[in-house]
C-alpha positions in Angstrom: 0.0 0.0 0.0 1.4 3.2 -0.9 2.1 5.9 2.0 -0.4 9.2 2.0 2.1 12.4 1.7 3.0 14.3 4.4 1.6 17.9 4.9 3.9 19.5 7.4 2.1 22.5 9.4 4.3 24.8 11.9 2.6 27.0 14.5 -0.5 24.8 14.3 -3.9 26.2 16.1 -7.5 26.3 16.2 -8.6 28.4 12.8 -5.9 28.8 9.8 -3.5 25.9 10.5 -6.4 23.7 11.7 -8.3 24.4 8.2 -5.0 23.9 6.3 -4.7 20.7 8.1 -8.0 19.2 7.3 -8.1 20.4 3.1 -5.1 18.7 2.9 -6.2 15.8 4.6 -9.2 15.7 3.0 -7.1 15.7 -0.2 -5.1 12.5 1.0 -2.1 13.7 3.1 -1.4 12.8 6.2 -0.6 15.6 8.8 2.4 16.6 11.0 1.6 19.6 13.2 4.1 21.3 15.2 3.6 23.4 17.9 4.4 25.0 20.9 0.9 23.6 22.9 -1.5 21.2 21.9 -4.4 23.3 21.5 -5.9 21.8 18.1 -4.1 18.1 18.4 -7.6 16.4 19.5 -9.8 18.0 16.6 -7.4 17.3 14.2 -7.2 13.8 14.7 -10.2 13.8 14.0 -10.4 15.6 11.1 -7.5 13.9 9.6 -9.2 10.7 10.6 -12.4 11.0 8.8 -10.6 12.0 5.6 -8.9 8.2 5.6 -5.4 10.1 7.0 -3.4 10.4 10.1 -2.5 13.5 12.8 0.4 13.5 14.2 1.0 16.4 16.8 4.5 17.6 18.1 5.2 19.9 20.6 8.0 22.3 19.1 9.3 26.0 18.8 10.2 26.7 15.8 13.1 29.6 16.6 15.0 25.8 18.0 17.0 23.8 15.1 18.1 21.0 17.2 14.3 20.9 18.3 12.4 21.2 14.7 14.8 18.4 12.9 14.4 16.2 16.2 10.3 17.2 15.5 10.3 16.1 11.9 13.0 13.6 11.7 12.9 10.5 9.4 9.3 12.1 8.1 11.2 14.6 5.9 11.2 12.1 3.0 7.9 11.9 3.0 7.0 15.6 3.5 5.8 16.4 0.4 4.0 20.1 1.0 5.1 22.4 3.9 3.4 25.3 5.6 5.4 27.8 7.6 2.0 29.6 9.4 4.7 30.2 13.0 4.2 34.2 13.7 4.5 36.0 16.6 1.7 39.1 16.4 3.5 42.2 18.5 1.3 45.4 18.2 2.6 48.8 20.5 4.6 51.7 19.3 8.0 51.5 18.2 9.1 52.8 21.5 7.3 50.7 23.6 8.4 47.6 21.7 10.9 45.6 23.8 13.6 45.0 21.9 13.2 40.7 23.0 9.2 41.2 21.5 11.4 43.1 18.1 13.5 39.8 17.9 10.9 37.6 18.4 8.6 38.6 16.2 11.7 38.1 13.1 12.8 34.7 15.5 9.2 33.1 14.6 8.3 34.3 11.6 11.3 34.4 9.2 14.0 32.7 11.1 11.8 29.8 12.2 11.0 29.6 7.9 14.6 29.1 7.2 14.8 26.4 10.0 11.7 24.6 8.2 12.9 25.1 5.2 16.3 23.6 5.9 14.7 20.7 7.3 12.6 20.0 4.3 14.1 21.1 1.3 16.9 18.7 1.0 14.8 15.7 0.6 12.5 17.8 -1.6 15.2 18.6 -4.0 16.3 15.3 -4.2 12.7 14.1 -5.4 12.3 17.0 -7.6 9.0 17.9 -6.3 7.3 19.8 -3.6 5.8 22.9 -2.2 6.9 24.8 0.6 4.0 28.0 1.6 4.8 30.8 3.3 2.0 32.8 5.3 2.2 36.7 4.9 0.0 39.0 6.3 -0.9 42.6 5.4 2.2 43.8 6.8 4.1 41.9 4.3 3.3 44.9 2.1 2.9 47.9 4.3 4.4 48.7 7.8 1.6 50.2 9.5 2.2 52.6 12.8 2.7 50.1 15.5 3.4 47.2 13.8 7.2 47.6 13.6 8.2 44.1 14.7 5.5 42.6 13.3 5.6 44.3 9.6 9.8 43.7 9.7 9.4 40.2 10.9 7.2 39.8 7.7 8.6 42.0 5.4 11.9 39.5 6.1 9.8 36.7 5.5 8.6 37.8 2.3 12.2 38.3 1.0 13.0 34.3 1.9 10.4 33.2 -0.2 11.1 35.2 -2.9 15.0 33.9 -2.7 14.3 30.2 -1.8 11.7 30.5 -4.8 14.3 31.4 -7.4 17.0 29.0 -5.8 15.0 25.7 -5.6 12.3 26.4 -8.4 14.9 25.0 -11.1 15.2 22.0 -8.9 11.6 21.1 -9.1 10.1 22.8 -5.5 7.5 25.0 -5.6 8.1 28.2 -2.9 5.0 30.4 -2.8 4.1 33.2 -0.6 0.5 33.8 0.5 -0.7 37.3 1.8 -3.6 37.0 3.8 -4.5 40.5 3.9 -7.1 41.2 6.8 -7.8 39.2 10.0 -8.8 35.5 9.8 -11.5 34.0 11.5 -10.4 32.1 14.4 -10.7 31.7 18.3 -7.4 34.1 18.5 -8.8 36.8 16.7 -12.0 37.0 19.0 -10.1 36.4 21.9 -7.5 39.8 21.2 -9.8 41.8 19.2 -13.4 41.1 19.8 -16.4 39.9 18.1 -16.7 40.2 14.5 -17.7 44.1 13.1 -16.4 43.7 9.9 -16.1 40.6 7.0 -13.4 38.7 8.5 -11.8 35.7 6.6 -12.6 32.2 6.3 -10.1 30.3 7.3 -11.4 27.2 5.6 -11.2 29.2 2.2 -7.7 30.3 2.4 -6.9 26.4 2.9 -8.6 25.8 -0.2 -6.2 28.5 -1.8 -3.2 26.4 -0.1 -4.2 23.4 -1.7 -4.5 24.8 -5.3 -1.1 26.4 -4.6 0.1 22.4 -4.1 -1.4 21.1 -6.7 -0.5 23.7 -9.5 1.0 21.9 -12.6 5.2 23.3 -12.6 4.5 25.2 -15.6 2.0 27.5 -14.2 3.6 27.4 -10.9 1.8 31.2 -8.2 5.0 32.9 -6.3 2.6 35.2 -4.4 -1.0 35.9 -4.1 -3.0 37.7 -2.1 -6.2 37.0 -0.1 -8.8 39.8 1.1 -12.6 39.9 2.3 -14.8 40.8 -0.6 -15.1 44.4 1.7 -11.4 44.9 2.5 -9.7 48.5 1.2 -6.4 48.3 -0.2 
């Protein structure tokens, strides 16, 4: 019987990496979820379950090499899409901003990407095929007063992808970079900014964009797209 792929998902939780989780599954992966808690491990199992796969949940920071290749270990071979969605969300004016909350912020979101990525692209290249996703965010494209860490920490990411995506596009991986501009629909969001007053996203339809991403034939491959409510201004 031939093996299900691996989706590998960092900074798994309830809303985005949960509904990237279960499209993938219910496309015929399997599912590794690293995380620092364990948060969405139940439902996923689950999910993953129903869909004919397997979860697999690993506790993990991401900003840790030793601890992310220990995490993933012998599954890298079988890894065959990988989803960096690790950020750290820091919001206060530049000169409130601890300087640890200004590194972190860059720790999680583009440095914990390269460790991924190191983890995942070797065996990757060596097949010739995968996809490795990158989530952006609004500040991707604009640094908006107060979001100095955050907007830097993605603005870092942003350039990785684009550099990974020229390196290992030739050698058959697929690097794409997803802006999710506007704030996704998820437990987190209620709990740090309150009940819904505008459109917010679906999480579940940004997964669906994730697995189009994977399954794009290599000569139409997507470096970057963006993803807005219907109502968003940009």
């Amino acid at each position: 019987m031939t093996a299900r792929p691996l989706l590998l998902v960092t900074g798994i939780a309830p809303g985005l990496g949960a509904s990237i989780a279960g499209a993938f599954a219910a496309h015929g992966h399997d599912v590794l979820g690293l995380s620092r808690s364990d948060r969405a491990s139940g439902d996923l199992e689950r999910r993953a379950h129903g869909a004919g796969g397997v979860y697999r949940h690993r506790r993990c920071d991401v900003t840790d090499p030793a601890a992310v290749a220990a995490a993933i270990g012998a599954d890298a071979r079988r890894i065959a899409v990988a989803v960096h969605n690790a950020h750290k969300l820091v919001i206060a004016p530049s000169a409130e901003t601890a300087l640890s909350d200004f590194e972190g912020a860059w720790r999680v979101a583009c440095f914990g990407a390269m460790v991924t990525a190191r983890c995942v692209l070797p065996a990757m290249i060596a097949q010739g095929r995968g996809t490795v996703i990158f989530t952006g965010a609004t500040a991707s494209l604009r640094g908006g007063a107060n979001f100095s860490a955050f907007a830097s920490a993605k603005f870092a990411l942003r350039g990785l992808a684009q550099s990974l995506a020229r390196e290992c596009g030739p050698k058959g991986v697929h690097v794409a970079h997803v802006v999710v501009d506007g704030l996704v629909d998820a437990p987190q969001s209620t709990e740090r900014f309150g009940s819904a007053r505008t459109t917010r996203i679906d999480p579940d339809a940004v997964a669906d964009t994730y697995v189009a991403l994977a399954r794009q034939h290599p000569s139409a491959w997507t470096h970057e797209i963006d993803l807005r409510p219907h109502s968003e201004s940009f």
